[in-house]
Biopython code that builds the backbone (N, CA, C, O; Angstrom):
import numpy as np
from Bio.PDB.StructureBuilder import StructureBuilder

atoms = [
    (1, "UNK", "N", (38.219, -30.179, 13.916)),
    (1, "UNK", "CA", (37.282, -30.649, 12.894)),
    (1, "UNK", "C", (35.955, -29.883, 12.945)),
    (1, "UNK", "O", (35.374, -29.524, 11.920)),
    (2, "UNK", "N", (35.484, -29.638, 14.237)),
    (2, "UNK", "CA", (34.434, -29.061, 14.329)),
    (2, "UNK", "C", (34.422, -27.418, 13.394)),
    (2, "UNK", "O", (33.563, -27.154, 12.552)),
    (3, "UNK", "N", (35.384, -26.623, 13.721)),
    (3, "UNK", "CA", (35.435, -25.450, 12.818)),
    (3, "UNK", "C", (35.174, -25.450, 11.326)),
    (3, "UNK", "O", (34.598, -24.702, 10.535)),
    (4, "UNK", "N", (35.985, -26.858, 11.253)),
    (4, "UNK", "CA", (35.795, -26.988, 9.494)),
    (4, "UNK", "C", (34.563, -27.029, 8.838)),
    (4, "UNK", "O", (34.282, -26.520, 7.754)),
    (5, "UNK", "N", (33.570, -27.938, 9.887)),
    (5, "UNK", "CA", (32.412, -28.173, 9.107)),
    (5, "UNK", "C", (31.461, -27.199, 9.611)),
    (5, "UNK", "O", (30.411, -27.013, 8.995)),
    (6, "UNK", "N", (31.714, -26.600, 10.608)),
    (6, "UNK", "CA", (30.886, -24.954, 10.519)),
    (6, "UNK", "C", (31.524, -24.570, 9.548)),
    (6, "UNK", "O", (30.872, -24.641, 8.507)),
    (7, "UNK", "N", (32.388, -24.245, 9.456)),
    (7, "UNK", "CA", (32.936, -22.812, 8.460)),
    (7, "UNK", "C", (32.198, -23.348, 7.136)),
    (7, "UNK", "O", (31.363, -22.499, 6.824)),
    (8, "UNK", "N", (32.180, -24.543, 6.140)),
    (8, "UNK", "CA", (31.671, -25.453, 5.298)),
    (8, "UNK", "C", (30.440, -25.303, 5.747)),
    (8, "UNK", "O", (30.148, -24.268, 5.148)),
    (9, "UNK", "N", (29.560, -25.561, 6.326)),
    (9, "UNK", "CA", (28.106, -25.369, 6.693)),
    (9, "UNK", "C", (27.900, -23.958, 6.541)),
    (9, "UNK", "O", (26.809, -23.950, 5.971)),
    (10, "UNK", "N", (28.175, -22.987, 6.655)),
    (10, "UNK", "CA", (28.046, -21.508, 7.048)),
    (10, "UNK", "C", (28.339, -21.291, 5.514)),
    (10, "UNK", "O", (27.334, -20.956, 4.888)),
    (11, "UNK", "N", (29.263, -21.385, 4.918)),
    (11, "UNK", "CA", (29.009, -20.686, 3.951)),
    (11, "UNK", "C", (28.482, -20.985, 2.446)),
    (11, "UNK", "O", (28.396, -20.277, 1.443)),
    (12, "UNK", "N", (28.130, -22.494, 2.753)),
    (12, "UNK", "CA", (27.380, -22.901, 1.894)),
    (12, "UNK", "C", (25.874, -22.133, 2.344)),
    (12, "UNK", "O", (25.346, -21.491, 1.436)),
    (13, "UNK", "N", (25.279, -22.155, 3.457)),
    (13, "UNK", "CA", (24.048, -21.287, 3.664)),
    (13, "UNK", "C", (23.941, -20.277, 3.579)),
    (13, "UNK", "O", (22.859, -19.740, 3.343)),
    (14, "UNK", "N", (25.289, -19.519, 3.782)),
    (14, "UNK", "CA", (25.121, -18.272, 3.339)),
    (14, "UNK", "C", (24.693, -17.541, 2.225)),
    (14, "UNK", "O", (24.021, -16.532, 2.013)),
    (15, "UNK", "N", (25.702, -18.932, 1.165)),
    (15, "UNK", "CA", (25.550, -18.623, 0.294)),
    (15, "UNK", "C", (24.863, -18.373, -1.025)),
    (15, "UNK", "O", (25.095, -17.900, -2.138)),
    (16, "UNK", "N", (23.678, -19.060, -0.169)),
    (16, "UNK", "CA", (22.489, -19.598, -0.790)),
    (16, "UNK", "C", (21.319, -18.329, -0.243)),
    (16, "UNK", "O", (20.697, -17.746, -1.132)),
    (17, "UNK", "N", (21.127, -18.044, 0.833)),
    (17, "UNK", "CA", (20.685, -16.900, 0.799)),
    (17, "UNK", "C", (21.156, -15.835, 0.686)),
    (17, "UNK", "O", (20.537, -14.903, 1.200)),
    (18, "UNK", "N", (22.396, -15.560, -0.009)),
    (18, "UNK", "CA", (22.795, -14.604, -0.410)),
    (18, "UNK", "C", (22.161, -14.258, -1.980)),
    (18, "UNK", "O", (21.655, -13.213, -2.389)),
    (19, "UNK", "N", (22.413, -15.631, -2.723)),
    (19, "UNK", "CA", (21.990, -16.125, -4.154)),
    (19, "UNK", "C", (20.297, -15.943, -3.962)),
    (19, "UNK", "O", (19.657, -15.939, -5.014)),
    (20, "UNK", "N", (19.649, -15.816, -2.879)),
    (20, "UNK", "CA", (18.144, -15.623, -3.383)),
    (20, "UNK", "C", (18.227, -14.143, -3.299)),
    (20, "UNK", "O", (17.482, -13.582, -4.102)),
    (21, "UNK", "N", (18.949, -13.345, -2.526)),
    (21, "UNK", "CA", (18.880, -12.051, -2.230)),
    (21, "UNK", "C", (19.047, -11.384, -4.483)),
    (21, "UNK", "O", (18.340, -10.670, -5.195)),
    (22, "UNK", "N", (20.394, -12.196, -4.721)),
    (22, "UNK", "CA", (20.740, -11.599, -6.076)),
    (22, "UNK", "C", (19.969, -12.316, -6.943)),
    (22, "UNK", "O", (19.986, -11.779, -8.050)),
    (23, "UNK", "N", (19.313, -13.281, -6.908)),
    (23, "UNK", "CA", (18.278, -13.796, -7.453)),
    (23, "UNK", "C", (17.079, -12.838, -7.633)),
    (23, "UNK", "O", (16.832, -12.330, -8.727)),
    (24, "UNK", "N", (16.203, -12.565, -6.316)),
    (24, "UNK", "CA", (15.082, -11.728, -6.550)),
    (24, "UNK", "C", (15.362, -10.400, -6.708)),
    (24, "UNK", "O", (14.465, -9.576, -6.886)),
    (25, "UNK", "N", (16.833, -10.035, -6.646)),
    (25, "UNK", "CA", (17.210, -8.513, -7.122)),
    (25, "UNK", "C", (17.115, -8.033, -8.967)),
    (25, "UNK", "O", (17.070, -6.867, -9.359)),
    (26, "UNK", "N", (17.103, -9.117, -9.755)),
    (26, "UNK", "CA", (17.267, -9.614, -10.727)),
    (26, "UNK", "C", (16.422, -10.163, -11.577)),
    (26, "UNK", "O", (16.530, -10.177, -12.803)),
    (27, "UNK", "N", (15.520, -10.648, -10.884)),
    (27, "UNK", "CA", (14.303, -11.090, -11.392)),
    (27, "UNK", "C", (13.489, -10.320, -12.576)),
    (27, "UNK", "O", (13.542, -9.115, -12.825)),
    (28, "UNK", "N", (12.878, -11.117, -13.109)),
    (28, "UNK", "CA", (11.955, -9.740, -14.311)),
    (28, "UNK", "C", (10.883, -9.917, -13.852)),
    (28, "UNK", "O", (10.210, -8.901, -14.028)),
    (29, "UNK", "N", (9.982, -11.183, -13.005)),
    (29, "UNK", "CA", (8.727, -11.002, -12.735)),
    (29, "UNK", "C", (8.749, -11.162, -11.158)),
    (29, "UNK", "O", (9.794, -11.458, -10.578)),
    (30, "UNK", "N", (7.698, -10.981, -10.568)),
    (30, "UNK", "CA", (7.851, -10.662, -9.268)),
    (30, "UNK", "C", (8.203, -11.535, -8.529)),
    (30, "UNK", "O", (7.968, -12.683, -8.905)),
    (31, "UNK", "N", (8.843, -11.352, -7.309)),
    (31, "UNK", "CA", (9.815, -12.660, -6.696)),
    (31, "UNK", "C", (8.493, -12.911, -5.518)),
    (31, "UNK", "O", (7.548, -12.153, -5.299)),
    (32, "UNK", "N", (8.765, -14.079, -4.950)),
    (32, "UNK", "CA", (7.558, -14.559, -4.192)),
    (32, "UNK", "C", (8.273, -14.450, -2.815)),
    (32, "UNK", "O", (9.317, -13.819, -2.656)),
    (33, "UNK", "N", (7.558, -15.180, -1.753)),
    (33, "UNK", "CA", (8.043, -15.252, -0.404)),
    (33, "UNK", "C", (8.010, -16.342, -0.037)),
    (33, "UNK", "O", (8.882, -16.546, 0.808)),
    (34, "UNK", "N", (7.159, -17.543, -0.352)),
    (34, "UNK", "CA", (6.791, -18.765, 0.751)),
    (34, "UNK", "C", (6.879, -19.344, -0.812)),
    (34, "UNK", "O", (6.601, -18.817, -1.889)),
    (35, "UNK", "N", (7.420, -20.745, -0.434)),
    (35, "UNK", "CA", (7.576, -21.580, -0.976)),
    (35, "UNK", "C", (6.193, -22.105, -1.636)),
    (35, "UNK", "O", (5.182, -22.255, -0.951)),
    (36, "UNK", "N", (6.231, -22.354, -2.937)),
    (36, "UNK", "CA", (4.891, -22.763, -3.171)),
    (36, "UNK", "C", (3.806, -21.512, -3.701)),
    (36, "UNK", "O", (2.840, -21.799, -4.407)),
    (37, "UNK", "N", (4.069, -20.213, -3.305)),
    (37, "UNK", "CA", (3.251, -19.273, -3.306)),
    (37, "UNK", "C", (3.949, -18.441, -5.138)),
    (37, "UNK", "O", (5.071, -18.552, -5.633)),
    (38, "UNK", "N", (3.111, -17.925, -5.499)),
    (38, "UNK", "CA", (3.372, -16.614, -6.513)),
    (38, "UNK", "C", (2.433, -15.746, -6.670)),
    (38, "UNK", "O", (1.203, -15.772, -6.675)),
    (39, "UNK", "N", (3.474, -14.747, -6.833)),
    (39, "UNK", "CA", (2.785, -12.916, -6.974)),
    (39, "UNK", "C", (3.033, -12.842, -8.601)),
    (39, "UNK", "O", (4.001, -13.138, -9.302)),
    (40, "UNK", "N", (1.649, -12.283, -8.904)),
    (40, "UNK", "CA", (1.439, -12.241, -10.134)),
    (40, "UNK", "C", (1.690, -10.812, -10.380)),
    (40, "UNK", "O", (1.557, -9.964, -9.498)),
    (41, "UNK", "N", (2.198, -10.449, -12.060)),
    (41, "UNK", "CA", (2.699, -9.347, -12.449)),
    (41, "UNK", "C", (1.899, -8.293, -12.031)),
    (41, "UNK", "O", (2.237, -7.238, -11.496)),
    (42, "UNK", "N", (0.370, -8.858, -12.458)),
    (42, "UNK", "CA", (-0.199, -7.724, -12.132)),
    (42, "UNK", "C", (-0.518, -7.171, -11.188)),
    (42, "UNK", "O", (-0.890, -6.006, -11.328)),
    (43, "UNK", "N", (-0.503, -7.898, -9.554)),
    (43, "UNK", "CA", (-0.507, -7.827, -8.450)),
    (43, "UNK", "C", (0.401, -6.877, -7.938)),
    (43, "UNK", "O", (0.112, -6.539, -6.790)),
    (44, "UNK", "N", (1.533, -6.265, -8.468)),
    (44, "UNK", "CA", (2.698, -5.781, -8.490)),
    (44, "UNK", "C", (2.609, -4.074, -9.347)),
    (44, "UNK", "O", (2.421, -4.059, -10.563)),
    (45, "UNK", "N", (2.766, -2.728, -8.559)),
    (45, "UNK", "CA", (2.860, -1.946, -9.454)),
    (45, "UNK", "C", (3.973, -1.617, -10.168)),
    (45, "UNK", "O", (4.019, -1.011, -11.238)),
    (46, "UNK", "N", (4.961, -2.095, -9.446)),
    (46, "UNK", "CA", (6.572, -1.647, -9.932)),
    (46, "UNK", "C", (7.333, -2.787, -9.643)),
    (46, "UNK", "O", (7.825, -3.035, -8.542)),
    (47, "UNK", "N", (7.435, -3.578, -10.799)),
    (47, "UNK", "CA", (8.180, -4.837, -10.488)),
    (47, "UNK", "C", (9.443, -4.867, -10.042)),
    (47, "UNK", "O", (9.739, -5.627, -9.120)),
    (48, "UNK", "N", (10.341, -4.072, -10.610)),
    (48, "UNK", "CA", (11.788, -3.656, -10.443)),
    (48, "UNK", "C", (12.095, -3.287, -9.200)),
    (48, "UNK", "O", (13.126, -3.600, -8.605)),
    (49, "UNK", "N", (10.911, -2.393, -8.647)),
    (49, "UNK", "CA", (11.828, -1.942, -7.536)),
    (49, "UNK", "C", (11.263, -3.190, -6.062)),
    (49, "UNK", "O", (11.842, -3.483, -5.016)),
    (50, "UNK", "N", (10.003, -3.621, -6.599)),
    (50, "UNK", "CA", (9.476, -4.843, -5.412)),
    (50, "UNK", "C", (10.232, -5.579, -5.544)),
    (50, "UNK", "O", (10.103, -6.342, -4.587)),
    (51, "UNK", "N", (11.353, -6.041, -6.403)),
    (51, "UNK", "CA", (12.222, -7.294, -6.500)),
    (51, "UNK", "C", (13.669, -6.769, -5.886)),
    (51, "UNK", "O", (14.504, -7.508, -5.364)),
    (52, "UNK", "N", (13.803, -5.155, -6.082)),
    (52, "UNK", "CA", (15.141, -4.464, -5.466)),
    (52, "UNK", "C", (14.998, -4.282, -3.926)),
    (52, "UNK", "O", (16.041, -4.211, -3.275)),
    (53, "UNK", "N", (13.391, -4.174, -3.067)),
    (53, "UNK", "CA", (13.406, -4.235, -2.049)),
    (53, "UNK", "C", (13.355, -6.374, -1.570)),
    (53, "UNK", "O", (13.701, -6.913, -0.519)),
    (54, "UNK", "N", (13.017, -6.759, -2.342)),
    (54, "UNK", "CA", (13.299, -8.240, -1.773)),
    (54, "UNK", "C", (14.437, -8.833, -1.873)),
    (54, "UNK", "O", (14.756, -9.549, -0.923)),
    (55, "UNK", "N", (15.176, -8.741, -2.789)),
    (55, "UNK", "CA", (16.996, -8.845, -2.951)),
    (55, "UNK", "C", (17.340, -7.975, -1.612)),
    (55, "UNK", "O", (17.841, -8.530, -0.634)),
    (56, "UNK", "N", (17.110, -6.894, -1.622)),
    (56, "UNK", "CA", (17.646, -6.423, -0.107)),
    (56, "UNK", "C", (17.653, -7.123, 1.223)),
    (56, "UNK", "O", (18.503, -7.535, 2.012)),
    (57, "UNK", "N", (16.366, -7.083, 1.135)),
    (57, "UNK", "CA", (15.341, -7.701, 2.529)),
    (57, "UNK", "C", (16.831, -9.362, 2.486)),
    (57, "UNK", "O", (17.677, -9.549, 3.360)),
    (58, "UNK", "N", (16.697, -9.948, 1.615)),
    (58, "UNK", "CA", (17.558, -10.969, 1.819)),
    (58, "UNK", "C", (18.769, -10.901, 2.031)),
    (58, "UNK", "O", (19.262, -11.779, 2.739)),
    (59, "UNK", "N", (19.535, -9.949, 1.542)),
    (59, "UNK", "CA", (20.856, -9.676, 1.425)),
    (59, "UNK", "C", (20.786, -9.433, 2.856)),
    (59, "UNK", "O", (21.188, -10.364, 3.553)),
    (60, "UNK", "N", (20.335, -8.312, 3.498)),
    (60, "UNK", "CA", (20.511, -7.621, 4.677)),
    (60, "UNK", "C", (20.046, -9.111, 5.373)),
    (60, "UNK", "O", (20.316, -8.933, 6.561)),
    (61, "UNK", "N", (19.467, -10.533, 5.237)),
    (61, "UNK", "CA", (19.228, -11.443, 5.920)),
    (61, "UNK", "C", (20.394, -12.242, 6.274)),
    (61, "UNK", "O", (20.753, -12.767, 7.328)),
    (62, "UNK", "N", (20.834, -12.192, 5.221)),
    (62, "UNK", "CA", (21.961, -12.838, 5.058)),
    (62, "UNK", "C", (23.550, -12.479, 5.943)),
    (62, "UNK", "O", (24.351, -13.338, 6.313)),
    (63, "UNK", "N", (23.656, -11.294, 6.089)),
    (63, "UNK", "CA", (24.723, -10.800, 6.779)),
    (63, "UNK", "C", (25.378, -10.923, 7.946)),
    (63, "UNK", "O", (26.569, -10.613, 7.972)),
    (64, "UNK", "N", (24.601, -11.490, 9.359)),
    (64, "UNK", "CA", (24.398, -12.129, 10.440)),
    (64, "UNK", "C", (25.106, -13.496, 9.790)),
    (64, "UNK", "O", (25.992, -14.079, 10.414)),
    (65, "UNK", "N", (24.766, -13.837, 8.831)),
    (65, "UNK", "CA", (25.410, -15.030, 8.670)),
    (65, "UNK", "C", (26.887, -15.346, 8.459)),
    (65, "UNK", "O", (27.650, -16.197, 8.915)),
    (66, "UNK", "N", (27.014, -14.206, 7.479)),
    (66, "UNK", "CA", (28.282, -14.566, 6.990)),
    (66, "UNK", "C", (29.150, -13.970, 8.132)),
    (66, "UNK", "O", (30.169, -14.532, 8.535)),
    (67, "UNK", "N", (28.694, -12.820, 8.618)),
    (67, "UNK", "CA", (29.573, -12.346, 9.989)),
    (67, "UNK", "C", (29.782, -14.018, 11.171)),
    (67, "UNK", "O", (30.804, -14.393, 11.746)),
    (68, "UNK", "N", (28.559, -14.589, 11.165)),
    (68, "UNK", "CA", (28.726, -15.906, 12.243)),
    (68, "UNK", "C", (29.946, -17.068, 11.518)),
    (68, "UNK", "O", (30.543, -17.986, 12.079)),
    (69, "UNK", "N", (30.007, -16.666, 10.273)),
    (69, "UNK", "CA", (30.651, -17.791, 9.785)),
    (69, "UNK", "C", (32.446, -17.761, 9.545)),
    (69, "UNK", "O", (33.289, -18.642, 9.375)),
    (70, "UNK", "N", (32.491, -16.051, 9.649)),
    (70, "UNK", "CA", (34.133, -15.864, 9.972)),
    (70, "UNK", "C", (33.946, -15.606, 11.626)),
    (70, "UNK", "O", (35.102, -15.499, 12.033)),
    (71, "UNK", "N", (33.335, -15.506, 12.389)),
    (71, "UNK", "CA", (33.381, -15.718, 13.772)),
    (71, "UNK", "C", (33.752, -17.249, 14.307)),
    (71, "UNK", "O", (34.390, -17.644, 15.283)),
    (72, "UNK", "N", (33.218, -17.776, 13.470)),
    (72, "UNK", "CA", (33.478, -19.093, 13.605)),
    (72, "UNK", "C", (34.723, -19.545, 13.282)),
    (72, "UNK", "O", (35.263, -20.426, 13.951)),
    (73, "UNK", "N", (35.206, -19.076, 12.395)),
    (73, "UNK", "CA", (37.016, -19.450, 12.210)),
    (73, "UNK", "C", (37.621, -19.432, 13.938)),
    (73, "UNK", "O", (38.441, -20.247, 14.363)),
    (74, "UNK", "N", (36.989, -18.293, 14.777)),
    (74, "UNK", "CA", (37.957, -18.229, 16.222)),
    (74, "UNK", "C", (36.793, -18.841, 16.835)),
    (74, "UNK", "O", (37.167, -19.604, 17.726)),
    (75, "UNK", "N", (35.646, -18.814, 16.723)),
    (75, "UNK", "CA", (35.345, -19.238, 17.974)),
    (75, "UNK", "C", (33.361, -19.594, 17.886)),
    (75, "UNK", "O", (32.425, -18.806, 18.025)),
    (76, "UNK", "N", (33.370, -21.440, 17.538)),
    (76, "UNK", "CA", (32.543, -21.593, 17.037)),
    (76, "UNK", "C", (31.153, -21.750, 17.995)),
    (76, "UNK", "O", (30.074, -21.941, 17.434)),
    (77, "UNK", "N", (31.247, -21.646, 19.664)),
    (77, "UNK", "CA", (30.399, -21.365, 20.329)),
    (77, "UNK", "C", (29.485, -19.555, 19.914)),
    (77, "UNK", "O", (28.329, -19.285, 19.589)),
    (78, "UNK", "N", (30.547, -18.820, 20.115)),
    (78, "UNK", "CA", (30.201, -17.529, 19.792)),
    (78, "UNK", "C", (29.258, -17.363, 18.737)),
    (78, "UNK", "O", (28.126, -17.035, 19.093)),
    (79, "UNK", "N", (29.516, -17.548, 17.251)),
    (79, "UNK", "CA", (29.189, -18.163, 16.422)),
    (79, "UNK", "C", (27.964, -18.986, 16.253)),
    (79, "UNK", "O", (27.227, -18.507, 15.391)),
    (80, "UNK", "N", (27.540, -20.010, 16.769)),
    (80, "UNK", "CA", (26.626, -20.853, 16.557)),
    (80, "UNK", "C", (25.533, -19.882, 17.814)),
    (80, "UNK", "O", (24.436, -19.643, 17.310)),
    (81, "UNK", "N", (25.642, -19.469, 18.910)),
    (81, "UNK", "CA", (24.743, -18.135, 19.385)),
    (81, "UNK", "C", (24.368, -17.188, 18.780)),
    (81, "UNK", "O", (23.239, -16.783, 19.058)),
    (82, "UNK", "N", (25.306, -16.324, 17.523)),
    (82, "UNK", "CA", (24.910, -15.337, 16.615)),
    (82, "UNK", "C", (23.983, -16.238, 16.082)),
    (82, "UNK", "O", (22.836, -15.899, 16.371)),
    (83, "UNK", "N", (24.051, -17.319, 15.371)),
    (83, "UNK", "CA", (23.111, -18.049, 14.289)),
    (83, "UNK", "C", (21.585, -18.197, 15.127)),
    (83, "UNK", "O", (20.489, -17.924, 14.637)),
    (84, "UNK", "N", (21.751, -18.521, 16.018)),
    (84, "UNK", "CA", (20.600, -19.125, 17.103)),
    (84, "UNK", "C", (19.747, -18.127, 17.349)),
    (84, "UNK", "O", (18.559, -18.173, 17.032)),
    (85, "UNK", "N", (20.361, -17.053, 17.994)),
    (85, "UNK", "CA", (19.650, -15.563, 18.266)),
    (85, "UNK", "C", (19.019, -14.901, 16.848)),
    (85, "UNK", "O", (17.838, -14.563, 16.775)),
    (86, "UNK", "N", (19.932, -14.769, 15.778)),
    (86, "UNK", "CA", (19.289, -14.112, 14.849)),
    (86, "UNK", "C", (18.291, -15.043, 13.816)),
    (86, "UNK", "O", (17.436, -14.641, 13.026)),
    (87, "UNK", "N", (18.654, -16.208, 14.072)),
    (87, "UNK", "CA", (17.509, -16.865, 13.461)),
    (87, "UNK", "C", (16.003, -17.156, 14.102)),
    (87, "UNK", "O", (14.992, -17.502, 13.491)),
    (88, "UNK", "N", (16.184, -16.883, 15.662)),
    (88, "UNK", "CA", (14.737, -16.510, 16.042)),
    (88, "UNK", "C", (13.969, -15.008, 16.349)),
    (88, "UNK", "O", (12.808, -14.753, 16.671)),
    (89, "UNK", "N", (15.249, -14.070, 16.081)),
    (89, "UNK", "CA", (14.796, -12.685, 15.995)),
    (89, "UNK", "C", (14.660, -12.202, 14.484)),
    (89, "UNK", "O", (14.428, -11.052, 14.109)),
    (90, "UNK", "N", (14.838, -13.228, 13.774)),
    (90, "UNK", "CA", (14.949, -12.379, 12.383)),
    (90, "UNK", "C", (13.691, -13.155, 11.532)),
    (90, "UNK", "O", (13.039, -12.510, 10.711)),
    (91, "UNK", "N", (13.501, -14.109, 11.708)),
    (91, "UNK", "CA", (11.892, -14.863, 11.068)),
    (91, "UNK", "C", (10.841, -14.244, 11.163)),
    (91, "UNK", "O", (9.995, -14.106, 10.280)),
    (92, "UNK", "N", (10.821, -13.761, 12.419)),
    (92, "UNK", "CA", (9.191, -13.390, 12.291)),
    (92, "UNK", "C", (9.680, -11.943, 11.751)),
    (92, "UNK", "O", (8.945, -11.525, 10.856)),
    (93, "UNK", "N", (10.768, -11.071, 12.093)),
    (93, "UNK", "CA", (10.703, -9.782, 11.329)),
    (93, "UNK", "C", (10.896, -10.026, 9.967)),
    (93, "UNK", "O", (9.893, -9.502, 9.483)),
    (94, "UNK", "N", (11.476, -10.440, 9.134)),
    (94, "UNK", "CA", (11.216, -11.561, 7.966)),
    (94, "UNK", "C", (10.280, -11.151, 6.926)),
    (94, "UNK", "O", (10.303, -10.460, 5.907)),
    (95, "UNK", "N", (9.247, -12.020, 7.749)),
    (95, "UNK", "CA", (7.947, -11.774, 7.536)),
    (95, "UNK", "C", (6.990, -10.787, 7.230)),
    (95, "UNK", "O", (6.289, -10.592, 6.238)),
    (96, "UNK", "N", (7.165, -10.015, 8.670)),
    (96, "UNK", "CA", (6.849, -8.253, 8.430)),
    (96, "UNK", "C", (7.509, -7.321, 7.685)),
    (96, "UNK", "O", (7.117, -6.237, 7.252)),
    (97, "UNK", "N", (8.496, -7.844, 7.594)),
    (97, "UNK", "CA", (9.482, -6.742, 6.132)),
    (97, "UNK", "C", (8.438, -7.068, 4.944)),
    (97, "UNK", "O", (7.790, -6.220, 4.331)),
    (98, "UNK", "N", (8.400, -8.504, 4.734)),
    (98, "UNK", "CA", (8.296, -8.861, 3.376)),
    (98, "UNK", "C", (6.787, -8.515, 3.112)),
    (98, "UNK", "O", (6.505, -8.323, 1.930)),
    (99, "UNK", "N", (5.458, -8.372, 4.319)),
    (99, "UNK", "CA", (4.622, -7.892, 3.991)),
    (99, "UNK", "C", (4.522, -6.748, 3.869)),
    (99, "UNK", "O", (3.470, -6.464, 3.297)),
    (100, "UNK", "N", (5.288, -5.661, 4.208)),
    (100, "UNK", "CA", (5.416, -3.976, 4.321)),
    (100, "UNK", "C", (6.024, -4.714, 2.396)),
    (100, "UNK", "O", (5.099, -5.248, 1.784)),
    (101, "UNK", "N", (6.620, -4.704, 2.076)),
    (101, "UNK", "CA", (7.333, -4.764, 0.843)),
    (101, "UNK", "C", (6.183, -5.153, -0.323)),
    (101, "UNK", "O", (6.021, -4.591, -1.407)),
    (102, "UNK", "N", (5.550, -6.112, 0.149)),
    (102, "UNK", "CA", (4.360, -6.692, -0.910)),
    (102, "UNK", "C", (3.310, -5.111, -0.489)),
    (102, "UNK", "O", (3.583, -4.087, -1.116)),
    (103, "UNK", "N", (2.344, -5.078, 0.409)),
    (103, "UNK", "CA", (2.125, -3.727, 0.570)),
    (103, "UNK", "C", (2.367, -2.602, -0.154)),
    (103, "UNK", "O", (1.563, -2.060, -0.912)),
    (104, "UNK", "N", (3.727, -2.175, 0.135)),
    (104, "UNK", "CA", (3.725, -0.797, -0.770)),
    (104, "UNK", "C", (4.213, -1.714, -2.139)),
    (104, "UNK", "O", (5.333, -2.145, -1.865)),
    (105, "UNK", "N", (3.946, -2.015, -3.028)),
    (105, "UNK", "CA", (4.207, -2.444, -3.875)),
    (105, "UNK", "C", (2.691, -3.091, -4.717)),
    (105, "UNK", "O", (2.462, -3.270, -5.913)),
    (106, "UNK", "N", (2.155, -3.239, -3.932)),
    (106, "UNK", "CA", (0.761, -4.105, -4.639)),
    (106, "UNK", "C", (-0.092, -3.012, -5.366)),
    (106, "UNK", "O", (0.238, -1.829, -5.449)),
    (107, "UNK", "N", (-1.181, -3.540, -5.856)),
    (107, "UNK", "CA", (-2.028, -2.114, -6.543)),
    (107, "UNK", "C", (-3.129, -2.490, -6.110)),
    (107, "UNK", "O", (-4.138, -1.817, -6.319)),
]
sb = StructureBuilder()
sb.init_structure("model")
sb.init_model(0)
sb.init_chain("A")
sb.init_seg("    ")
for serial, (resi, resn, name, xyz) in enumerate(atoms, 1):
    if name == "N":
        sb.init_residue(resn, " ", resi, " ")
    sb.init_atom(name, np.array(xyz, "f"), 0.0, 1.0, " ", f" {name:<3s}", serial, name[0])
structure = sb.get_structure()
């Protein structure tokens, strides 16, 4: 039972930051970072490609995941350590991506 509701947990989250990755890849006005927060058009010199590096930034977030979540089909200790490790090594770099990204992108 336990596999099931990882595997069900995992890829519902995945799949959701996968969907912000193709979300802000997609976007027409500039995609934000923190909940609550917005980047205004004009704040932005090249909207297209600040929204093609934040769809990335997420996508590439996302991948750790979905790899933990067919790991988890064999072996859901293994698995729930990938999630653990990369979710405290990958936040704060996160962060610093997404300000290098706002950065070269701002005017």
């Amino acid at each position: 039972m336990t596999g099931i509701a990882w595997i069900l947990t995992m890829v519902l989250f995945s799949t959701v930051i996968t969907g912000i990755g193709v979300y802000a890849w997609n976007r027409k006005q500039p995609m934000w970072f923190w909940s609550g927060s917005k980047v205004e058009d004009d704040e932005i010199s090249d909207i297209t490609a600040y929204n093609r590096a934040n769809g990335i930034m997420w996508l590439v977030y996302s991948l750790p995941y979905w790899v933990s979540t067919f790991v988890g089909l064999d072996d859901v200790e293994l698995a729930t350590g990938i999630v653990l490790v990369w979710a405290l090594v990958s936040i704060p770099f996160l962060i610093l991506v997404y300000r290098w990204i706002y950065n070269k992108y701002s005017v």
